[in-house]
SETORKOL-242357 format. One record per residue (C-alpha): residue in three letters; x, y, z; residue number from 1. Coordinates in pm, whole numbers, plus 50000, padded with zeros to 5 digits. Layout:
# residues N
<rec vexgu="ALA" px="X" py="Y" pz="Z" kolkol="NUM"/>
...
END
This chain:
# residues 106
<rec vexgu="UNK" px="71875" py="88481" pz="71346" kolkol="1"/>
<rec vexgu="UNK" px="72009" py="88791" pz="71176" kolkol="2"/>
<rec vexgu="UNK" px="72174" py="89076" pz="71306" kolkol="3"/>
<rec vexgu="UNK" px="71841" py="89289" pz="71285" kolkol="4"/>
<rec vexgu="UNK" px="71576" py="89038" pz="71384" kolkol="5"/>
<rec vexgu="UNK" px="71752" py="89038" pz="71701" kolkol="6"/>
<rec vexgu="UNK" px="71832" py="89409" pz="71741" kolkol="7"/>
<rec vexgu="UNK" px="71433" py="89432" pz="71676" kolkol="8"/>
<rec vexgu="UNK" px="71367" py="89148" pz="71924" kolkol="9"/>
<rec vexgu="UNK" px="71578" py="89321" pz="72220" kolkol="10"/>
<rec vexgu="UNK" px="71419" py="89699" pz="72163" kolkol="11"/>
<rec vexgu="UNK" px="71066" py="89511" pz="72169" kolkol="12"/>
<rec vexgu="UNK" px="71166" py="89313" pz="72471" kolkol="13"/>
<rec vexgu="UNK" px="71371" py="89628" pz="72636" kolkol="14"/>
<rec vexgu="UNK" px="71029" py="89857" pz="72520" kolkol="15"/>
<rec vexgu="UNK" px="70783" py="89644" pz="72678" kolkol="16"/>
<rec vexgu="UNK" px="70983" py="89648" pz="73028" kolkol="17"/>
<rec vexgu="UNK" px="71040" py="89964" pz="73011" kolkol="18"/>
<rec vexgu="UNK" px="70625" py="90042" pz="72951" kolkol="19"/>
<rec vexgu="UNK" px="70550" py="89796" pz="73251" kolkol="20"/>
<rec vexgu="UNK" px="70795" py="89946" pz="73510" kolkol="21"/>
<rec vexgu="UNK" px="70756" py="90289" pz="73379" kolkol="22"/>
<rec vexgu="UNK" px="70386" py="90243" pz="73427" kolkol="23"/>
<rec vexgu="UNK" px="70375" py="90120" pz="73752" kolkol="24"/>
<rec vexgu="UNK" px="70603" py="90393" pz="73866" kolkol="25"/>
<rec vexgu="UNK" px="70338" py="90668" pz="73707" kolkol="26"/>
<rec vexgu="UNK" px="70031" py="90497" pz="73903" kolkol="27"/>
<rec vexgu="UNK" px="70156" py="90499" pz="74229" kolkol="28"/>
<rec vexgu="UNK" px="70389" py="90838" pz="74140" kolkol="29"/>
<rec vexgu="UNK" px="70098" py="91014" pz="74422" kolkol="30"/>
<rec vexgu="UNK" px="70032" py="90736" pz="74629" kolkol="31"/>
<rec vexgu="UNK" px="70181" py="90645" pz="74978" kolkol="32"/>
<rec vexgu="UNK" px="70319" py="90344" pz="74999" kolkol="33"/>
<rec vexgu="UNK" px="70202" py="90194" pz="75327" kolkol="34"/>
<rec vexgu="UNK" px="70423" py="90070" pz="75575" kolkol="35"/>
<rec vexgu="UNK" px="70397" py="89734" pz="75599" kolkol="36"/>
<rec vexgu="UNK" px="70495" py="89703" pz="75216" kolkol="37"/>
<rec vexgu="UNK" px="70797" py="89939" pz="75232" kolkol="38"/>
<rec vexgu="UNK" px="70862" py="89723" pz="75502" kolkol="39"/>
<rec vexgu="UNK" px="70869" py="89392" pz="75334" kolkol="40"/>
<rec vexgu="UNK" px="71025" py="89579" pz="74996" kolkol="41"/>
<rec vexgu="UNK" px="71327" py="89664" pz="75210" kolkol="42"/>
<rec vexgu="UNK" px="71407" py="89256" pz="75166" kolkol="43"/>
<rec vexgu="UNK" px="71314" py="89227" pz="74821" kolkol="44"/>
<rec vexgu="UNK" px="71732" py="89297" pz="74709" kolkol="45"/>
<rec vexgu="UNK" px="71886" py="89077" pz="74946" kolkol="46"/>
<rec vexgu="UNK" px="71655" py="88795" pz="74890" kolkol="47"/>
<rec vexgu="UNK" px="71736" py="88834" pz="74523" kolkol="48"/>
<rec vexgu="UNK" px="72087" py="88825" pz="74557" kolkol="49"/>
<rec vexgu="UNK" px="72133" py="88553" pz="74778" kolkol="50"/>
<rec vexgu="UNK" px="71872" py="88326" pz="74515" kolkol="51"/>
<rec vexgu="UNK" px="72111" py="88412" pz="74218" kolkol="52"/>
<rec vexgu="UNK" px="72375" py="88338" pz="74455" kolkol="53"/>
<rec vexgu="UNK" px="72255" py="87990" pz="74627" kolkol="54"/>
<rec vexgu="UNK" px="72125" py="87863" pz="74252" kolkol="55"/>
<rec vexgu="UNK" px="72461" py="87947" pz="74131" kolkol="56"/>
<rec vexgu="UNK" px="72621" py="87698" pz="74404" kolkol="57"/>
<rec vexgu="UNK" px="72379" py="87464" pz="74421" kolkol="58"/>
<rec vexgu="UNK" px="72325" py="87427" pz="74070" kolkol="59"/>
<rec vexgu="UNK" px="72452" py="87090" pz="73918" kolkol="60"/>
<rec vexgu="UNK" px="72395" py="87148" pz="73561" kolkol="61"/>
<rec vexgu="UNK" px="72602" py="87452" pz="73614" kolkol="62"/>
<rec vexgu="UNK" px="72969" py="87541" pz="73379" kolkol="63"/>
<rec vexgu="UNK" px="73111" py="87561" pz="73714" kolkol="64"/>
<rec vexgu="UNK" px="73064" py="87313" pz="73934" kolkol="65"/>
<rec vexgu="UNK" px="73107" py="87410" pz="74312" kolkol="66"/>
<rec vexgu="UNK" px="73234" py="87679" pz="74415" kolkol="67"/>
<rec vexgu="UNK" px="73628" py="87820" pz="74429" kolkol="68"/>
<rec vexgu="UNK" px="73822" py="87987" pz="74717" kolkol="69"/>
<rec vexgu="UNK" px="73813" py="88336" pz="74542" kolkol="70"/>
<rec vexgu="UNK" px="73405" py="88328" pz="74566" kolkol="71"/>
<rec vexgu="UNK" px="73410" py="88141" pz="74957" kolkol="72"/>
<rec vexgu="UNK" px="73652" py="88443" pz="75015" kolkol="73"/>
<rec vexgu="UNK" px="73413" py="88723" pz="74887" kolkol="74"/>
<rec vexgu="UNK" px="73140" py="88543" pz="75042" kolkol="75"/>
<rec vexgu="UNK" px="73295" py="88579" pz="75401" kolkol="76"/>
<rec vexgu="UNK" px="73425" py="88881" pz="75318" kolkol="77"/>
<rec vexgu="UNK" px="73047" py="89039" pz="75248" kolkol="78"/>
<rec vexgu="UNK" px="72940" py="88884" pz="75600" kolkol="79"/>
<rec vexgu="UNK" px="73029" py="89102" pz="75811" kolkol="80"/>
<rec vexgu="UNK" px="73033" py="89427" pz="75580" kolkol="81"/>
<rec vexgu="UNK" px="72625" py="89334" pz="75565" kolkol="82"/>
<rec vexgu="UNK" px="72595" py="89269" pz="75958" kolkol="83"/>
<rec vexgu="UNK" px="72792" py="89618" pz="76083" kolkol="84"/>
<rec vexgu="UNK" px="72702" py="89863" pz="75814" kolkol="85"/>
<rec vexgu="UNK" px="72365" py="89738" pz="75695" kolkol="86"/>
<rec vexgu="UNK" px="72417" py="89845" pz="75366" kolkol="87"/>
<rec vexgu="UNK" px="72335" py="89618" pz="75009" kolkol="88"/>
<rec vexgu="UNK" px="72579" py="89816" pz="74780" kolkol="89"/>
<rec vexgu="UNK" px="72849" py="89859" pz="75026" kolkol="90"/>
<rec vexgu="UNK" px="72837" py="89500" pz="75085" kolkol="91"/>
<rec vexgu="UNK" px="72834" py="89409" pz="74707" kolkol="92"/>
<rec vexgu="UNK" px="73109" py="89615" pz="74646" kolkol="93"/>
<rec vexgu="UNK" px="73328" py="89478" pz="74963" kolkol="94"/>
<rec vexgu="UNK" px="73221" py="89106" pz="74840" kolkol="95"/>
<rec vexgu="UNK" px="73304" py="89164" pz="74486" kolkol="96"/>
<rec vexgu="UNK" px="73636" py="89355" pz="74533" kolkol="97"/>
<rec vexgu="UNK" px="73764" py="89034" pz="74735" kolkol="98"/>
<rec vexgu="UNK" px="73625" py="88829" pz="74487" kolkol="99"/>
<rec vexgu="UNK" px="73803" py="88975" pz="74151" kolkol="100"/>
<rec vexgu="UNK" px="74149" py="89071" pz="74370" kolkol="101"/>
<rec vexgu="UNK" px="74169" py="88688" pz="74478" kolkol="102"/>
<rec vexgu="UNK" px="74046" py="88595" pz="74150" kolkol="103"/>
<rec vexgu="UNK" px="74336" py="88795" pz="73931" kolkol="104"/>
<rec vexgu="UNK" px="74575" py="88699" pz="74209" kolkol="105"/>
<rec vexgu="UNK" px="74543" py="88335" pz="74176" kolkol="106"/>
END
């Protein structure tokens, strides 16, 4: 693949999500979301996160099989940042900033 059919092939791809998220964005731009949805949507990034995190683990075809003390360290580390402050980015950023000090340190 050349250098431009894939340049091409990522603005087409990065167009086309942009179009469908854009779009949906415009058509409910004067709508109320009801409450039972921005209920459930409140879930939506820490059930994400803790799929890309569990496939990563569990994954046996993976680079890097099981899992090292650096990542069981950020892991517990983001436990209990989640439970008191309730709060997905302060969390990631507690859990990550475990993860790369233990990481560089070792």
């Amino acid at each position: 693949m050349s250098w431009l059919s894939a340049f091409l092939l990522v603005m087409v791809v990065g167009s086309i999500t942009y179009v469908m998220r854009a779009g949906l964005i415009l058509a409910l731009a004067d709508r109320d979301i009801p409450p039972i949805v921005a209920r459930a949507l409140r879930y939506v990034a820490p059930a994400v996160l803790s799929a890309l995190v569990v496939s990563l683990i569990a994954d046996p075809d993976a680079p890097n099989v099981g899992i090292s003390f650096p990542e069981i360290a950020g892991l517990l580390a983001a436990g209990p940042i989640a439970w008191f402050s309730k709060n997905l980015l302060l969390t990631v950023f507690g859990g990550m900033s475990v993860f790369w000090i233990l990481l560089a340190l070792t």
